[in-house]
C-alpha positions as CSV (number, residue, x, y, z in Angstrom):
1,X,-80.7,-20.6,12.6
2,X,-83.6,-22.6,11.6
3,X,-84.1,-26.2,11.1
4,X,-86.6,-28.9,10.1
5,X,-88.9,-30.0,12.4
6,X,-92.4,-32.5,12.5
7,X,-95.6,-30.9,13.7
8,X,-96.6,-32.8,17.0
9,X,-100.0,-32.3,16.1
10,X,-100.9,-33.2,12.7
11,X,-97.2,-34.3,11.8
12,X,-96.6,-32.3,9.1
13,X,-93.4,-30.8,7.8
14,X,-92.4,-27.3,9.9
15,X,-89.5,-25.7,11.1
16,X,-88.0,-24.4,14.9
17,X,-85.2,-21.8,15.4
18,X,-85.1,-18.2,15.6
19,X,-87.8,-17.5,12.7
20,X,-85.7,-15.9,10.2
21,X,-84.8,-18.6,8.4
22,X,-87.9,-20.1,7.7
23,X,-88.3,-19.4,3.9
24,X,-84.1,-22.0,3.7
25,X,-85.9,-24.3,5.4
26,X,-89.7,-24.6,3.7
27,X,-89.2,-23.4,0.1
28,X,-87.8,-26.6,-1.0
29,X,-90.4,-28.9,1.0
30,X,-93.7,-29.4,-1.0
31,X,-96.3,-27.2,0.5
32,X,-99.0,-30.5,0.4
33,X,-96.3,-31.4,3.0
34,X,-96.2,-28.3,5.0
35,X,-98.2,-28.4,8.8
36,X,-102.2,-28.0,8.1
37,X,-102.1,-26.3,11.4
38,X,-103.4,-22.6,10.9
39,X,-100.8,-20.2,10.5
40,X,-100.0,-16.9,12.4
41,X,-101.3,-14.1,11.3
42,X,-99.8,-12.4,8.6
43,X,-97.5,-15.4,7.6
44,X,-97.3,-17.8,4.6
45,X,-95.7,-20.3,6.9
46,X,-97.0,-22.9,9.3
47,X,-96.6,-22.5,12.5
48,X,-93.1,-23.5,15.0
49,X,-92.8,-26.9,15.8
50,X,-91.0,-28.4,18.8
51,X,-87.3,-29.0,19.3
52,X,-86.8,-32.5,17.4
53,X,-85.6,-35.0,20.0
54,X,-82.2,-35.9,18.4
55,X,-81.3,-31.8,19.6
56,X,-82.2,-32.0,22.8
């Protein structure tokens, strides 16, 4: 499962998890909010961030 998650590098809005559930976590989240991080190839979606604190 996927969850929210902060970009450690430019602290935008991401996610972290298995990657299938990407599109339940982002689609509601603005995309001006989204990681300005490039993204892999071939997806619409910024890139995993790390494991937010409060789950580890």
């Amino acid at each position: 499962m996927c969850k929210p998650s902060v970009c450690d590098t430019c602290s935008g809005k991401t996610w972290f998890g298995c990657g299938l559930h990407i599109p339940s976590v982002l689609d509601s989240v603005p995309k001006e909010e989204w990681c300005k991080c490039p993204k892999p190839e071939g997806s619409q979606y910024p890139p995993k961030g790390s494991v937010p604190a409060v789950w580890k």
